[in-house]
Biotite code that builds the C-alpha atoms (Angstrom):
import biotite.structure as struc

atoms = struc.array([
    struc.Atom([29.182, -13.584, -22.076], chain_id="A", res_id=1, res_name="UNK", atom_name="CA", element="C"),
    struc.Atom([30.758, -14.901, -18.778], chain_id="A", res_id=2, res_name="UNK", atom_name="CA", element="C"),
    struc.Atom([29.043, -15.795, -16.045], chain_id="A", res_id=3, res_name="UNK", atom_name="CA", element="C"),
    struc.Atom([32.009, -16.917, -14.004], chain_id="A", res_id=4, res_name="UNK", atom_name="CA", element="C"),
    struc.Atom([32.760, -13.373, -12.891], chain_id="A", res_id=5, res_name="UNK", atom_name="CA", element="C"),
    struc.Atom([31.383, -10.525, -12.096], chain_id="A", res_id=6, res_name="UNK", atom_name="CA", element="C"),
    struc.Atom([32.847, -6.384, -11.115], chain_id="A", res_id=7, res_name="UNK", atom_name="CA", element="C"),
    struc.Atom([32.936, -6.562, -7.653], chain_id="A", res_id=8, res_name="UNK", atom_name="CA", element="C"),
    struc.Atom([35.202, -3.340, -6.594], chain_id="A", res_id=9, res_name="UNK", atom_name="CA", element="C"),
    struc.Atom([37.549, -0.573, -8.042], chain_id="A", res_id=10, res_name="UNK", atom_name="CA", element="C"),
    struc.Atom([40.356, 0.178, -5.673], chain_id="A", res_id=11, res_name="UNK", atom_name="CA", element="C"),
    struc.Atom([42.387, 3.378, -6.368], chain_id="A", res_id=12, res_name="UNK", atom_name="CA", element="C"),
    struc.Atom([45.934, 4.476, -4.405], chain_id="A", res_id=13, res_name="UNK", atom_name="CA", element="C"),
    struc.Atom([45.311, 8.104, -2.984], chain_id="A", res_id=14, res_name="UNK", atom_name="CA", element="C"),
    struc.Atom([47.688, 10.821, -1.386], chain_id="A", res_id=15, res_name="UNK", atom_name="CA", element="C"),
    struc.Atom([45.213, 12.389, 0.673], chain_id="A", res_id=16, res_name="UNK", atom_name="CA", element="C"),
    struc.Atom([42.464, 9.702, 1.909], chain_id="A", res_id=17, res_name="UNK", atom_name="CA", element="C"),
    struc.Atom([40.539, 12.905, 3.493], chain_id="A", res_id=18, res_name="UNK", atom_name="CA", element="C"),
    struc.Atom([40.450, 14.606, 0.714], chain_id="A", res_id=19, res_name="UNK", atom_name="CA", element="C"),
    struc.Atom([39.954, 11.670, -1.666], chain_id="A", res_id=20, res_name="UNK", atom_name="CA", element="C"),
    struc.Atom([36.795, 10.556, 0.534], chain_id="A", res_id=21, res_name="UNK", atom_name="CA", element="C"),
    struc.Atom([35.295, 13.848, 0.362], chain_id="A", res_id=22, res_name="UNK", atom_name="CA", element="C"),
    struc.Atom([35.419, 13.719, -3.235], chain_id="A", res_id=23, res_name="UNK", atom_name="CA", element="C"),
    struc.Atom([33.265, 10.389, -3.791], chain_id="A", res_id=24, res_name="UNK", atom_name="CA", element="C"),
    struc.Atom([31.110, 11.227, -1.576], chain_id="A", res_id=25, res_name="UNK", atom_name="CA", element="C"),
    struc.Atom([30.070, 14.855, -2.096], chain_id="A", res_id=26, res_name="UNK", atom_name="CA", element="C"),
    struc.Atom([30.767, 15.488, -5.806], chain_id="A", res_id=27, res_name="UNK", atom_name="CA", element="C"),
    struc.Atom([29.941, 11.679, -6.657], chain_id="A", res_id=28, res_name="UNK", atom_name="CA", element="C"),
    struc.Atom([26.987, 11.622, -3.870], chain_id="A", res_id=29, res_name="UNK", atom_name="CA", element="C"),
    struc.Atom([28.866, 8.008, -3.148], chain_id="A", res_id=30, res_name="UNK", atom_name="CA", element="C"),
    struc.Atom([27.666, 6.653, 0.273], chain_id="A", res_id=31, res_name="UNK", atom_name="CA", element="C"),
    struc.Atom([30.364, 5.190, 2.440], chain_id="A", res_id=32, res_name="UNK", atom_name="CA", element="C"),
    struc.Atom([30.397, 2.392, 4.102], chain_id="A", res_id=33, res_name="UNK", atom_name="CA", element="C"),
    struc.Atom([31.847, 0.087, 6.573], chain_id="A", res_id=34, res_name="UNK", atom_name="CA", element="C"),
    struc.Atom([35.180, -0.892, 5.562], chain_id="A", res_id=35, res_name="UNK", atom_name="CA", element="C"),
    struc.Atom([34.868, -4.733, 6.512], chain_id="A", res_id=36, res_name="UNK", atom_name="CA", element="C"),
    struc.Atom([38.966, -5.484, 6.031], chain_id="A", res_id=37, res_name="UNK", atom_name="CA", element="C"),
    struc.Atom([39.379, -2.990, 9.180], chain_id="A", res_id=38, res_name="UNK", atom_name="CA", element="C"),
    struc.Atom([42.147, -0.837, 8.089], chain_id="A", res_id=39, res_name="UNK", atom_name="CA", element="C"),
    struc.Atom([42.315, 2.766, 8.298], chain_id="A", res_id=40, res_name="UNK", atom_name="CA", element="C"),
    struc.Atom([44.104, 3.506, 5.572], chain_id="A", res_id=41, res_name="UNK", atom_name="CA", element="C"),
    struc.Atom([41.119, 2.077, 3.350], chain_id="A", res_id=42, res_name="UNK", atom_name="CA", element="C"),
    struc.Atom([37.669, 3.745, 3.087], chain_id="A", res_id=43, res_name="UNK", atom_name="CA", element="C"),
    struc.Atom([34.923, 2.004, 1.137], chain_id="A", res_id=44, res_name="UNK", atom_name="CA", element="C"),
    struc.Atom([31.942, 3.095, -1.006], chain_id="A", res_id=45, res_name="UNK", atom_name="CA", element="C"),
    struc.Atom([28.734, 1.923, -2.580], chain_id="A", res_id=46, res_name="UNK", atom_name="CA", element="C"),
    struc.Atom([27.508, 2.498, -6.192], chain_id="A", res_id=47, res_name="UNK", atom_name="CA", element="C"),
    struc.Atom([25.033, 0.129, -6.913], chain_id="A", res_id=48, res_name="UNK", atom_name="CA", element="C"),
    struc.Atom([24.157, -1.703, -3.809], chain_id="A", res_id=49, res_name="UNK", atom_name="CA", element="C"),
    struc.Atom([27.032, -4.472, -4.664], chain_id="A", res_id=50, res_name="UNK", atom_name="CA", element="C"),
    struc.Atom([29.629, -2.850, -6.282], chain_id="A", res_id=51, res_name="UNK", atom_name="CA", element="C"),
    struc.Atom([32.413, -0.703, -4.151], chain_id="A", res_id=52, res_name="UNK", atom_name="CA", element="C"),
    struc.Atom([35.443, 2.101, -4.887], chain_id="A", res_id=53, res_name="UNK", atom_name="CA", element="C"),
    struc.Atom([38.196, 1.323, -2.441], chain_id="A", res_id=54, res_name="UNK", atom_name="CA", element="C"),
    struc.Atom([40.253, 4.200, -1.540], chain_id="A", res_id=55, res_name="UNK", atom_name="CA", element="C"),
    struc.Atom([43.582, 3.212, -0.716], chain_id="A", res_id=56, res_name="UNK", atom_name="CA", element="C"),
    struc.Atom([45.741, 5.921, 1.066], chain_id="A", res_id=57, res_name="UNK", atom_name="CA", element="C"),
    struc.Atom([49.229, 6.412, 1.147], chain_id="A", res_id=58, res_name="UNK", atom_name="CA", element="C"),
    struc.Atom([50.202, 7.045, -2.227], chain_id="A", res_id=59, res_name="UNK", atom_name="CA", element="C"),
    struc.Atom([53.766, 8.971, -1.959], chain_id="A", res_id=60, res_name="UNK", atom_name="CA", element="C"),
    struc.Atom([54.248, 10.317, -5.235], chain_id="A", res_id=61, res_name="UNK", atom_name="CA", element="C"),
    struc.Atom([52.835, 14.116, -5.853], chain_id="A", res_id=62, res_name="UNK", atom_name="CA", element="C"),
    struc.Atom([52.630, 13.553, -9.502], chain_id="A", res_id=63, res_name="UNK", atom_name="CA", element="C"),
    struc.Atom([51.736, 10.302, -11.155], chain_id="A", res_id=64, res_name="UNK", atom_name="CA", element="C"),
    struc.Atom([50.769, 9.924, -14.786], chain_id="A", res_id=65, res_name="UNK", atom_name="CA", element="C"),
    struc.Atom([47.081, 8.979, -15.370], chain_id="A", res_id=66, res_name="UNK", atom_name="CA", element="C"),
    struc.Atom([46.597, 8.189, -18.715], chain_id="A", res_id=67, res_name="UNK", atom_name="CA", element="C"),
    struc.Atom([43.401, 9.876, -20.144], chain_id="A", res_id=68, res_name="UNK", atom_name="CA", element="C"),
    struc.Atom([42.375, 5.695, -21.894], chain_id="A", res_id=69, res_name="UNK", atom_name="CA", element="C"),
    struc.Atom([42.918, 3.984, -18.109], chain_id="A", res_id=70, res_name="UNK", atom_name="CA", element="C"),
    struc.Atom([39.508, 5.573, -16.694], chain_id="A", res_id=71, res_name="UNK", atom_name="CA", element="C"),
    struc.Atom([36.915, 3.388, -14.778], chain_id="A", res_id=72, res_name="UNK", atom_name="CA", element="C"),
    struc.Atom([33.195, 4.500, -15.858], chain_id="A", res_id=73, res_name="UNK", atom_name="CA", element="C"),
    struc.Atom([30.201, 4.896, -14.404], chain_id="A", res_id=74, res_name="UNK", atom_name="CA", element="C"),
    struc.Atom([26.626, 4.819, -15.883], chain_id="A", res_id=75, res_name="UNK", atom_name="CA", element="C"),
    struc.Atom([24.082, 7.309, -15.243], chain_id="A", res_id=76, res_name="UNK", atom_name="CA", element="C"),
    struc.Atom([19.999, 7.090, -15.491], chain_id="A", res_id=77, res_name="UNK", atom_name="CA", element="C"),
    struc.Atom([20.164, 10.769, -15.127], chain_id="A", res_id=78, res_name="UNK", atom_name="CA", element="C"),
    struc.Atom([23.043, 12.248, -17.340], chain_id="A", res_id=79, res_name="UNK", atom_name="CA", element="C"),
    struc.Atom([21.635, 16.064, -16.477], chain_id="A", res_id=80, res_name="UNK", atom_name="CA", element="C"),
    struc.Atom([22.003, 15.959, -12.836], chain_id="A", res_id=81, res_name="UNK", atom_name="CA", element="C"),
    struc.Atom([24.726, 14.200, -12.705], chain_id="A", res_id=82, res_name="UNK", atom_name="CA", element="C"),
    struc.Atom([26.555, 16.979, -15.201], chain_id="A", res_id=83, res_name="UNK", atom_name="CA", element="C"),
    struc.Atom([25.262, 19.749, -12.905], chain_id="A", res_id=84, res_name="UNK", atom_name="CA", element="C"),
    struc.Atom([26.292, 18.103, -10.127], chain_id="A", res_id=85, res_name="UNK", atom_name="CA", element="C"),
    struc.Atom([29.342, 18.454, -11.379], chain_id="A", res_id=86, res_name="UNK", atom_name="CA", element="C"),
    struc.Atom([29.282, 22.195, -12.118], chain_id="A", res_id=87, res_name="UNK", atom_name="CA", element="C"),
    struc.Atom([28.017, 22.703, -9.133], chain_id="A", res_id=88, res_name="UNK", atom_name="CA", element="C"),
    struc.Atom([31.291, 21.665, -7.469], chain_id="A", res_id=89, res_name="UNK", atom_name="CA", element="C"),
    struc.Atom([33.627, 23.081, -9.982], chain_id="A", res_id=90, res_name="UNK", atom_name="CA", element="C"),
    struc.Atom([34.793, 19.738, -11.327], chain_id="A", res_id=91, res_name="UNK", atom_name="CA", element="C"),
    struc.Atom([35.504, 20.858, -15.095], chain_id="A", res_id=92, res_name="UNK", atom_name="CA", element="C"),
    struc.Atom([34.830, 17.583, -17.378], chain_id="A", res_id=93, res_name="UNK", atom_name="CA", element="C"),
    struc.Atom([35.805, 17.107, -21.286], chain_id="A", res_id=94, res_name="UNK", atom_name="CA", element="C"),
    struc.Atom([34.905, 15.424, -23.610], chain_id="A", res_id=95, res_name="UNK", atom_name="CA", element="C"),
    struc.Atom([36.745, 12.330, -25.575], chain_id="A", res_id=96, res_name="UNK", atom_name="CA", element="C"),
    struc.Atom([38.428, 14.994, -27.237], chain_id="A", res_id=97, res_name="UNK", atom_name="CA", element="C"),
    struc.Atom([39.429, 17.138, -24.430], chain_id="A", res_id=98, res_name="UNK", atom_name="CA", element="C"),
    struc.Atom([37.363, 19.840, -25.309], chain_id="A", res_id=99, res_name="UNK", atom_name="CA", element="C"),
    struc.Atom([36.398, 21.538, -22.098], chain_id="A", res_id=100, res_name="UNK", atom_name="CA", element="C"),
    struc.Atom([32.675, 21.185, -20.393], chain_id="A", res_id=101, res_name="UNK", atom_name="CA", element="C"),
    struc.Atom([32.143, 19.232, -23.948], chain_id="A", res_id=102, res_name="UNK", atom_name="CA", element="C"),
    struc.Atom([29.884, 15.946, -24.959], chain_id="A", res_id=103, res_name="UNK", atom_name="CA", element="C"),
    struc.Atom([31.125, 13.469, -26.627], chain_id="A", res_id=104, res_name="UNK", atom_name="CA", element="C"),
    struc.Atom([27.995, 11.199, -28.300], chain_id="A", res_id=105, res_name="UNK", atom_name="CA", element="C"),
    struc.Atom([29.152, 7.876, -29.605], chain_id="A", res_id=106, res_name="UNK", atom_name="CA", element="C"),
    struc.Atom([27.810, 6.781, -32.747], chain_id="A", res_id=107, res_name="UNK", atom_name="CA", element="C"),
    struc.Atom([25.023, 4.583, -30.838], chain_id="A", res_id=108, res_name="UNK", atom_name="CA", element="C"),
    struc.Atom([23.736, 7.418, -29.049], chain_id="A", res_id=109, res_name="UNK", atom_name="CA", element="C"),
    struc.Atom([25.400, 7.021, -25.994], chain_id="A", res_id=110, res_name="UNK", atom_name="CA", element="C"),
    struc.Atom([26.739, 10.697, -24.259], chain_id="A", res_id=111, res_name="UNK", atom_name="CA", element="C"),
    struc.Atom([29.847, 11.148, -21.766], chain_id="A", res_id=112, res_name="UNK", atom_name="CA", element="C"),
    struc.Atom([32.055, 12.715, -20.544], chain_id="A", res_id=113, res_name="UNK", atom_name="CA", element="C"),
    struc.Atom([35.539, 12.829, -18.815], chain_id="A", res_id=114, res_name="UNK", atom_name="CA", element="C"),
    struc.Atom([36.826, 14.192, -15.395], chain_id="A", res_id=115, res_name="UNK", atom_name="CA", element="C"),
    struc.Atom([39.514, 13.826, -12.708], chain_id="A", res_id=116, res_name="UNK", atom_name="CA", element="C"),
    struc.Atom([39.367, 13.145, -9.103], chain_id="A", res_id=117, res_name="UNK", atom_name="CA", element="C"),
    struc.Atom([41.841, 15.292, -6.827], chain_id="A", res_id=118, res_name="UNK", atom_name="CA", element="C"),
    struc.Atom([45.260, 12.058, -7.479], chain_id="A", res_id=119, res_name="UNK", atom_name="CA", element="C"),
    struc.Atom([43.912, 12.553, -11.373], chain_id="A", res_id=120, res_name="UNK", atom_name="CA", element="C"),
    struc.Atom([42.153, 9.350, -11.712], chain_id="A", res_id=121, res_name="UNK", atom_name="CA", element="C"),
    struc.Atom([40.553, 9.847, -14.666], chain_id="A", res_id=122, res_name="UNK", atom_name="CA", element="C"),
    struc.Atom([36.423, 9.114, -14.463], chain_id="A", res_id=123, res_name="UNK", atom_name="CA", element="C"),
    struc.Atom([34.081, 8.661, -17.452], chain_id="A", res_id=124, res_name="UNK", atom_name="CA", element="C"),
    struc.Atom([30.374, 9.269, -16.803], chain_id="A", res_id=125, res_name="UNK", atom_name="CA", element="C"),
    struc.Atom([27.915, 7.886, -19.428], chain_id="A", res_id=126, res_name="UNK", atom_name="CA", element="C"),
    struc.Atom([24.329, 7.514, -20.271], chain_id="A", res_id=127, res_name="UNK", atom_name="CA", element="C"),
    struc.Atom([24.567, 3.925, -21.362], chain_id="A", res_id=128, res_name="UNK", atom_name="CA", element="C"),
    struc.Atom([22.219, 1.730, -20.019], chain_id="A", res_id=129, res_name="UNK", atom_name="CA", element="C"),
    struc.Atom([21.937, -1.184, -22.325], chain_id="A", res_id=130, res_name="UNK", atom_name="CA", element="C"),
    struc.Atom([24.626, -4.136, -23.086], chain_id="A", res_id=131, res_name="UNK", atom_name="CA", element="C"),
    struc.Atom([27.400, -2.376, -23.793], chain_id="A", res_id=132, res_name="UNK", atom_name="CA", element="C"),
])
């Protein structure tokens, strides 16, 4: 293990910041904050008090492939709400093998799942929350 770094931020290229924004925050209950570098085209948001998603927009291309293996993950102490939080707003998730509104459980015990923000970022959602 390295103690010489740590994950400080995810930034992610968006077409439509508004729409982008509204996703984080009301599907992922992300809060925003201030976005310290200033620039409009960048909106910031907390996940765990330290860590940030940049939204970067200004993306130009409609359609850009987002491989389903380049995902960033998020951990969960509550994998239940956070799966009906995501029914609630229509996101459809699958599972490692694409099986729609599907489970995958690893062989240590861990559950997730898969989804897609509104540019197709793909986002994993897990219960893990040991070492991984």
């Amino acid at each position: 293990m390295s103690d010489l770094f740590t994950l400080h931020h995810v930034s992610l290229y968006v077409r439509d910041l508004d729409a982008s924004a509204a996703f984080y925050a009301d599907v992922l209950g992300l809060q925003e904050i201030p976005n310290k570098v200033g620039k409009s085209h960048i909106r910031w948001f907390i996940i765990d008090g330290f860590r940030t998603f940049h939204l970067i927009g200004g993306d130009p291309e409609q359609e850009r492939s987002r491989p389903f293996s380049t995902h960033v993950a998020l951990a969960t102490r509550d994998f239940e709400a956070a799966l009906a939080r995501l029914e609630q707003h229509g996101v459809t998730y699958v599972s490692l093998a694409r099986q729609p509104q599907d489970i995958t459980i690893r062989p240590d015990g861990v559950r997730q799942i898969y989804f897609q923000d509104p540019d197709g970022h793909w986002i994993e959602i897990n219960d893990a929350n040991a070492d991984p």
